[in-house]
C-alpha positions in Angstrom: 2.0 82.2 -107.5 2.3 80.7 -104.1 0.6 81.2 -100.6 2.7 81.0 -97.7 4.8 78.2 -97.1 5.0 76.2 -94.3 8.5 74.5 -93.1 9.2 71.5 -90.9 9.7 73.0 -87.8 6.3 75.3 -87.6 4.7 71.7 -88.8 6.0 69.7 -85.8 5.8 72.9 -83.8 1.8 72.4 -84.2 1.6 68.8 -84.1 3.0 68.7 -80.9 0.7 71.9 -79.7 -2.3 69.4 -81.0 -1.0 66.2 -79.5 -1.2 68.3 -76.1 -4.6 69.5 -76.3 -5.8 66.6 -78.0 -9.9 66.6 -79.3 -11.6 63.4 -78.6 -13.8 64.1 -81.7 -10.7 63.5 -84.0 -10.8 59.8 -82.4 -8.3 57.2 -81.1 -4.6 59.5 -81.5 -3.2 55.6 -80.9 -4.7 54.7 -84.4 -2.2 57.7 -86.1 0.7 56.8 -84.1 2.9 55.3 -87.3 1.2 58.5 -89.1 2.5 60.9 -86.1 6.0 59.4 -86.0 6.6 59.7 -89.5 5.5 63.3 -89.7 7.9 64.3 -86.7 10.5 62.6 -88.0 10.3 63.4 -92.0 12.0 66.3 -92.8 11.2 68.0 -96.3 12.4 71.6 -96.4 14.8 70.8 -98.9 12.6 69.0 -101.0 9.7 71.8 -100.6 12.1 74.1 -101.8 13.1 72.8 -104.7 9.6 71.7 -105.5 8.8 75.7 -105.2 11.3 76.9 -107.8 9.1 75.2 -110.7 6.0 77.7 -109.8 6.1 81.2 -110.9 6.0 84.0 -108.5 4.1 87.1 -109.3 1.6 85.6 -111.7 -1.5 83.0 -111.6 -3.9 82.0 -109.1 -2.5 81.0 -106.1 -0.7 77.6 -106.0 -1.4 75.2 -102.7 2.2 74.6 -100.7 4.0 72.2 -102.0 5.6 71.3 -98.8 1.9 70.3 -97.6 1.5 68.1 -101.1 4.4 66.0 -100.6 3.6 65.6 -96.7 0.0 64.4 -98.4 1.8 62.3 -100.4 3.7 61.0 -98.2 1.1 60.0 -95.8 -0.6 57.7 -98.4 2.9 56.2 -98.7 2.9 55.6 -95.2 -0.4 54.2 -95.5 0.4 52.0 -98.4 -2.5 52.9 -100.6 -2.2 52.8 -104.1 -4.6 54.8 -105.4 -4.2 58.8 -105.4 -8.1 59.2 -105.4 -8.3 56.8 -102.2 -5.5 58.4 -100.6 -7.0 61.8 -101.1 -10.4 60.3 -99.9 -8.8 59.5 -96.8 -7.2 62.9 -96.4 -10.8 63.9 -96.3 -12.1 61.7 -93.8 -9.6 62.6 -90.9 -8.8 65.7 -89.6 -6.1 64.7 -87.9 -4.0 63.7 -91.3 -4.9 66.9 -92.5 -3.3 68.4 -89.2 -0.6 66.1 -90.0 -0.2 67.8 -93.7 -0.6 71.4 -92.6 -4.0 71.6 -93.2 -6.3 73.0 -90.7 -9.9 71.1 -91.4 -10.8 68.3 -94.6 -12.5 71.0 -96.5 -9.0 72.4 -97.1 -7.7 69.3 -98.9 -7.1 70.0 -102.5 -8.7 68.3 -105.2 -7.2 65.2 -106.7 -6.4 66.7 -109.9 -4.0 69.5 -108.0 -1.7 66.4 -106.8 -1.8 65.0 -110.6 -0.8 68.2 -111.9 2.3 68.8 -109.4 3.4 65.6 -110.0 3.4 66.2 -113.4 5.2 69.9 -112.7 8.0 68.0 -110.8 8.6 66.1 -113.9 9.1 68.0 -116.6 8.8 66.1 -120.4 10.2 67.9 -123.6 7.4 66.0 -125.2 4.7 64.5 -123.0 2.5 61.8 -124.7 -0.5 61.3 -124.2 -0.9 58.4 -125.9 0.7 56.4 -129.1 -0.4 54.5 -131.9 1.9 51.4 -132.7 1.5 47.8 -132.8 1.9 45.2 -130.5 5.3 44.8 -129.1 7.7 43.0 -127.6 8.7 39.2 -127.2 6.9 36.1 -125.8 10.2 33.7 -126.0 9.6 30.0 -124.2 11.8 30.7 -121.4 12.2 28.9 -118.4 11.5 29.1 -114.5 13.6 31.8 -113.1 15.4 32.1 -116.7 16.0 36.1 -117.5 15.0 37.6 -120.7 18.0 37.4 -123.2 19.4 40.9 -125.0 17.5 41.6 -127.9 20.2 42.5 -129.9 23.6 40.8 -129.3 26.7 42.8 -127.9 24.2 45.8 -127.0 25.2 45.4 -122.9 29.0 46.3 -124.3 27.8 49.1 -126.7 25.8 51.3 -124.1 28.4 50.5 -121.8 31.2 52.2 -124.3 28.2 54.9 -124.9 27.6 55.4 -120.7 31.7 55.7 -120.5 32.3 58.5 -123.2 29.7 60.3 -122.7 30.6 60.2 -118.3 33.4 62.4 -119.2 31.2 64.6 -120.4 28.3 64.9 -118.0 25.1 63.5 -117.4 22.3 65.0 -119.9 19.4 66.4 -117.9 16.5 63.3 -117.5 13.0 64.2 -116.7 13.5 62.6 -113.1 16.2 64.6 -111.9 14.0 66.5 -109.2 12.6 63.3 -107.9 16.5 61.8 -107.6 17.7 65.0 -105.9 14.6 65.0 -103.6 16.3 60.8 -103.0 19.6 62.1 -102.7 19.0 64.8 -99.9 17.2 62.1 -98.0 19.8 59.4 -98.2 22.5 61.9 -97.3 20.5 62.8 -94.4 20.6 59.0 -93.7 24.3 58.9 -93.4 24.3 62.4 -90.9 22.4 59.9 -88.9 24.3 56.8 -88.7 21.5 55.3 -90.6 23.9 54.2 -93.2 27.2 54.2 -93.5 29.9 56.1 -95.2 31.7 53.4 -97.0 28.6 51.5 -99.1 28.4 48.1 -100.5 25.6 48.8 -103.2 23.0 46.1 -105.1 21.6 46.5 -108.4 18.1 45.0 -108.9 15.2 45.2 -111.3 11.3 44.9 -110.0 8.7 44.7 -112.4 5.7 47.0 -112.3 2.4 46.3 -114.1 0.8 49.5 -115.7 -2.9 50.0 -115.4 -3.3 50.2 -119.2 -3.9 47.3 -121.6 -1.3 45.4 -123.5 -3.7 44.8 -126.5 -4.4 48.4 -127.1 -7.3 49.6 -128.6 -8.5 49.4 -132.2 -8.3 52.4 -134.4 -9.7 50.4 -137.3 -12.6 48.6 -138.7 -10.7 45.5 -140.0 -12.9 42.4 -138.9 -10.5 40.0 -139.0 -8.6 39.4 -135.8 -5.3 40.0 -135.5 -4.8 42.5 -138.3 -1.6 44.2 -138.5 -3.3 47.6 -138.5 -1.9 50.5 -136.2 -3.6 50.6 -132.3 -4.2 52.6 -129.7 -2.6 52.5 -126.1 -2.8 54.9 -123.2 0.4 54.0 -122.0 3.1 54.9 -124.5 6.5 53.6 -122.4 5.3 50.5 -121.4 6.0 47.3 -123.0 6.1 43.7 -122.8 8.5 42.3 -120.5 9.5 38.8 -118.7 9.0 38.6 -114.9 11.6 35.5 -114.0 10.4 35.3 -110.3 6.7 34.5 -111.1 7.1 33.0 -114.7 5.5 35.1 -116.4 5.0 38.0 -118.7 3.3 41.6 -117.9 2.8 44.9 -119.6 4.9 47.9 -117.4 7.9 49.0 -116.5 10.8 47.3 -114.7 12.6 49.9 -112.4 15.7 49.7 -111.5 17.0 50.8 -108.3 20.7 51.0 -106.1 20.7 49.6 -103.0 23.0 50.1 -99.5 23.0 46.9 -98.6 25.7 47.0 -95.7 25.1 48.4 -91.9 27.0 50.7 -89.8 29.6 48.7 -87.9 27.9 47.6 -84.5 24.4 48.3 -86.2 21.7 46.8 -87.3 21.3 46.7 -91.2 18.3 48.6 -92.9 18.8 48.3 -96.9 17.7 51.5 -98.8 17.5 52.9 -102.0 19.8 55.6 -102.7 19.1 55.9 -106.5 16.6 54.3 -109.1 15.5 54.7 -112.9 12.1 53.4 -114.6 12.5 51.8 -118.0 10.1 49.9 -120.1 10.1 46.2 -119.4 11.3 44.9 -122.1 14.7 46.4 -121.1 17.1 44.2 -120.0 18.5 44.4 -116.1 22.5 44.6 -118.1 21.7 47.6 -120.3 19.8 49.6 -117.6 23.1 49.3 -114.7 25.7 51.9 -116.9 23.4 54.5 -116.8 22.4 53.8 -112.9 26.1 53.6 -112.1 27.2 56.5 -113.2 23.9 58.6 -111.8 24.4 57.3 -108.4 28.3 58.2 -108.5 27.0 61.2 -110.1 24.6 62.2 -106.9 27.1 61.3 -104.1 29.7 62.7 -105.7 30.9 63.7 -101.8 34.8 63.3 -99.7 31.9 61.0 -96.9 30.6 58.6 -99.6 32.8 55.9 -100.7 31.1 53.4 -103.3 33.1 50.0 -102.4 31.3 46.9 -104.1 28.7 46.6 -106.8 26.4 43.2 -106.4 24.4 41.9 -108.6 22.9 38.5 -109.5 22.8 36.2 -113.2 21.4 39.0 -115.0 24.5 41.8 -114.8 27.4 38.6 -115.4 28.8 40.3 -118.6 32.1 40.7 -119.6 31.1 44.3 -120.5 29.8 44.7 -117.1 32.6 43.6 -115.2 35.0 45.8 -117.3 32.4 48.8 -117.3 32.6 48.1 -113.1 35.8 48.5 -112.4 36.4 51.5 -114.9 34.6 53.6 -112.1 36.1 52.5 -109.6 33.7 49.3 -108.1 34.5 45.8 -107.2 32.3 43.5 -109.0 31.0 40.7 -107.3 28.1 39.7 -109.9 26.8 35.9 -109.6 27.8 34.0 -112.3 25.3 32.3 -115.1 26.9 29.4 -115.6 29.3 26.9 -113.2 32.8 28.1 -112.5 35.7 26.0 -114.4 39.1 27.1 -113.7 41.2 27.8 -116.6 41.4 24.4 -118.8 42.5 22.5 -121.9 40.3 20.4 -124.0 40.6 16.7 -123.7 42.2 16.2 -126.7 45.1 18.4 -125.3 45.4 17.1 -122.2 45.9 13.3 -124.1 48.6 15.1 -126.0 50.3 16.3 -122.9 49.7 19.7 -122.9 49.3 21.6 -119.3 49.0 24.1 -117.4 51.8 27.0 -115.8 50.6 29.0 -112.9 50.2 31.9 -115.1 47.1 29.9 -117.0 49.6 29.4 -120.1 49.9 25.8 -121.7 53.2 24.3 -122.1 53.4 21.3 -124.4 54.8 17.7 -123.9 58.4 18.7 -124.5 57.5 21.3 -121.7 57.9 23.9 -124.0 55.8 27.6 -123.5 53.2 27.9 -126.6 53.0 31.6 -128.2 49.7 33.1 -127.8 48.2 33.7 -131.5 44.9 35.4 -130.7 41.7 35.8 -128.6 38.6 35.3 -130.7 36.4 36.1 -127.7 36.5 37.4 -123.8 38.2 34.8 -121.9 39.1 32.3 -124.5 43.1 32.7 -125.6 44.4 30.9 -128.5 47.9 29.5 -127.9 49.7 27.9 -130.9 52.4 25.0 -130.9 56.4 26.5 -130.5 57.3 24.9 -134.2 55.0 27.4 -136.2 57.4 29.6 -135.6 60.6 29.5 -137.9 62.8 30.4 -135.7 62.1 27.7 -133.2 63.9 24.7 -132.7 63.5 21.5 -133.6 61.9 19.3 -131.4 62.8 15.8 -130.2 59.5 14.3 -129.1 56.4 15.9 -131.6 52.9 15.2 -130.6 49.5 15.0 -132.1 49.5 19.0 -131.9 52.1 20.0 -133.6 52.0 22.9 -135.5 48.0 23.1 -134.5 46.4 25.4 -131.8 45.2 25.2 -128.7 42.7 26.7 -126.6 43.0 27.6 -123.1 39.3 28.8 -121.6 39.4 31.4 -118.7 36.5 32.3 -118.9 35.8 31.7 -115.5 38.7 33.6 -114.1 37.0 36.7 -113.9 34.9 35.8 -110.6 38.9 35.0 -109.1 40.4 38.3 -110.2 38.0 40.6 -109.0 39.4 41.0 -105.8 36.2 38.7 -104.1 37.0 35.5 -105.5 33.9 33.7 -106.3 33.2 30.6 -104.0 35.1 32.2 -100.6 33.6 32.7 -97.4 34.1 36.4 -97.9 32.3 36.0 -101.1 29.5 34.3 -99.7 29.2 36.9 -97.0 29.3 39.7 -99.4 26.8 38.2 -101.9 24.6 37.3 -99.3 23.8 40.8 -98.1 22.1 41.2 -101.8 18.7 39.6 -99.8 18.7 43.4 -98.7 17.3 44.5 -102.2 14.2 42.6 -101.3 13.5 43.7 -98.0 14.3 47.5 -99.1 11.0 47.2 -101.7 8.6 46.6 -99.2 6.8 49.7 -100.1 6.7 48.1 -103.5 4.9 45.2 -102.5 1.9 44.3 -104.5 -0.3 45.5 -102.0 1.7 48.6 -102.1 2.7 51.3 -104.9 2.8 48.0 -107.4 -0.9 47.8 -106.9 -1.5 51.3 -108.1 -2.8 51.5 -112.5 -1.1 54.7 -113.3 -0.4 55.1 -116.8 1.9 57.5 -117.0 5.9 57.6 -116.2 6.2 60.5 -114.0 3.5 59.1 -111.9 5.6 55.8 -111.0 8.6 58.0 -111.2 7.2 59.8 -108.1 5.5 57.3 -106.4 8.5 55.2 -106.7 11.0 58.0 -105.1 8.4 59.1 -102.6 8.2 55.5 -101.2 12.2 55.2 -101.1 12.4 58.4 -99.5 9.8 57.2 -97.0 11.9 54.1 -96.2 14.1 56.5 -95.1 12.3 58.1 -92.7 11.1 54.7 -91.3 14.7 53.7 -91.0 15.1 56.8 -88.8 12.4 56.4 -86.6 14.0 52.7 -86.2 17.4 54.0 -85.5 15.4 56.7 -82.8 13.8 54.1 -81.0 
């Protein structure tokens, strides 16, 4: 059951009221001014709302207003601290953050266990664990600097990209973090009413690893003495696992969230790169196998006549064949970076000292100028093309060279980057791949001194924390735009 509610507009109603008849005992209002100018400026009606529907209404004791929880939690997003104990603390000290939240005095701050548990109510698990017993996991491969972890299984990128596109046509199955990508959605459509973004978006895929505050080792359930011992253990995380963080070299125990990115401005305005969508996976999980899912959420969400998803950008780690295919399928222009260098379609050697070339249409025509006949494709991009006399019906021919009646290969491999409608080494590739740097700059909140310093343990904590400080970006971005 639930008190009275507040809304935004009796909220800024009394801030302003306080900011009038200011109290010198509350201290320096100059100190709270990036506090003061978020508060007017966030808007969360929509959000509370929502947040209200998951508490019952004529039963139980009465439930705090959510409307003032996520204005309390997103102050300590403002604030950048990662703890939820500090950040409550801090609620506690100043009683002009808990005007700022709805609350009258600090003594009306809730406990810290009330925010855990409406976190956890805005994330509702079939199955919540609490814990797991398994044995260590996950790969420690000698990679190198700024290498990406390879699929563990081959081909899987193109299999959950076939699964992704089936079951598309279907509709999306209900995920634990739907409330938390609504909540992102409202607020990035509320960018767009602004002129914050802009209707027609140019979006980046990117992965940022998370470290969970739990140990990688686990704890032992056993009394084996020996060390090492394969027995089952202990660990207080149960989704996180090993994974490879390229940037720093290095491995870490966590998550690696993925997130979609505007990365383009408003004609005539400055840029300000935000996340629209994002989904947490363990970290093992390669960046390629996590984008079907993403796509197809975030087309999903916006699915609006204003919103017109143009380009998909992504570096190394998304240049699949699978990918590509799986991008323009729903209606994207690829522009990924490629992993290796870019050859135009070519002969071997050996061919080329037989005579064999090259038509415009990429296929080889040999010494007598004669098209070959494709036989096959034993993998994406390669074509095999066979000399004109295997076939019977052919004629003879007057000058036979050292591949007659053998194959030849023709790798094209690297046509792809040319054919996706940004062709791959232009200036108006450059200029497109370039605004990828906004993925960076849009997880600032994620910084290490920020949500990434936090040691949560538990998924729908960095689930929310996560959306709370994309949806605070927003509001930032809107204050910006204001000013």
């Amino acid at each position: 059951m639930l008190r009275t509610m507040m809304t935004d507009a009796e909220l800024w109603a009394q801030v302003q009221q306080d900011l009038h008849e200011w109290n010198e005992d509350w201290g320096d209002r100059n100190a709270w001014s990036k506090e003061t100018a978020w508060t007017l400026a966030a808007t969360l009606d929509a959000q509370a709302q929502v947040a209200r529907s998951r508490y019952t209404i004529d039963r139980g004791r009465p439930a705090t207003d959510p409307f003032q929880l996520l204005r309390a939690l997103g102050l300590i997003t403002v604030r950048q601290i990662p703890s939820l104990v500090d950040g409550v603390a801090m609620l506690r000290q100043s009683v002009w953050l808990c005007h700022l939240c709805g609350w009258d005095r600090p003594t009306d701050v809730p406990a810290v266990s009330t925010f855990y548990a409406f976190l956890r109510r805005l994330y509702p698990e079939a199955m919540p664990r609490q814990g797991a017993m398994r044995r260590s996991s996950g790969r420690r491969l000698k990679l190198k600097r700024g290498q990406k972890m390879p699929s563990r299984r081959p081909g899987a990128i193109g299999r959950v990209a076939g699964r992704v596109q089936r079951e598309a046509t279907r509709g999306r199955r209900p995920a634990p973090g739907d409330l938390w990508d609504r909540f992102l959605a409202e607020t990035s459509l509320g960018s767009v009413q602004r002129g914050v973004l802009p209707s027609v978006w140019d979006l980046a895929v990117d992965g940022s690893p998370i470290a969970s505050g739990a140990s990688s080792f686990g704890a032992k359930r056993c009394d084996c003495s020996t060390r090492g011992c394969g027995c089952l253990r202990y660990f207080s995380d149960p989704m996180a696992l090993v994974g490879w963080d390229s940037h720093r070299n290095r491995y870490y125990f966590g998550y690696d969230p993925s997130a979609m990115v505007v990365v383009n401005a408003v004609p005539g305005q400055p840029s300000h790169p935000l996340i629209v969508s994002l989904a947490l996976h363990p970290a093992n999980r390669h960046d390629g196998v996590a984008l079907p899912d993403l796509l197809v959420k975030t087309q999903t969400l916006y699915q609006t006549p204003n919103i017109t998803m143009n380009h998909l950008i992504g570096d190394a780690a998304y240049d699949v064949q699978a990918l590509w295919d799986f991008t323009r399928q729903r209606g994207l222009i690829p522009a990924f970076a490629p992993m290796q260098p870019v050859e135009p379609p070519h002969v071997s050697d050996a061919a080329i000292a037989a005579g064999v070339t090259l038509s415009d249409t990429h296929q080889p025509l040999c010494g007598d100028a004669r098209p070959m006949p494709r036989i096959g494709q034993p993998r994406p991009g390669v074509m095999v093309y066979g000399c004109p006399l295997r076939q019977k019906s052919a004629p003879p021919c007057s000058h036979p060279c050292d591949k007659a009646k053998k194959t030849v290969t023709v790798n094209s491999r690297g046509s792809r980057y040319a054919d996706s409608g940004v062709p791959y080494g232009t200036p108006e590739w450059t200029t497109l791949y370039n605004e990828r740097t906004g993925v960076e700059r849009s997880f600032s909140l994620w910084t290490a001194h920020g949500i990434k310093a936090a040691h949560h343990r538990r998924p729908y904590l960095w689930y929310a924390r996560l959306a709370l400080a994309a949806m605070v970006s927003h509001h930032e971005a809107w204050i910006r735009t204001a000013a």
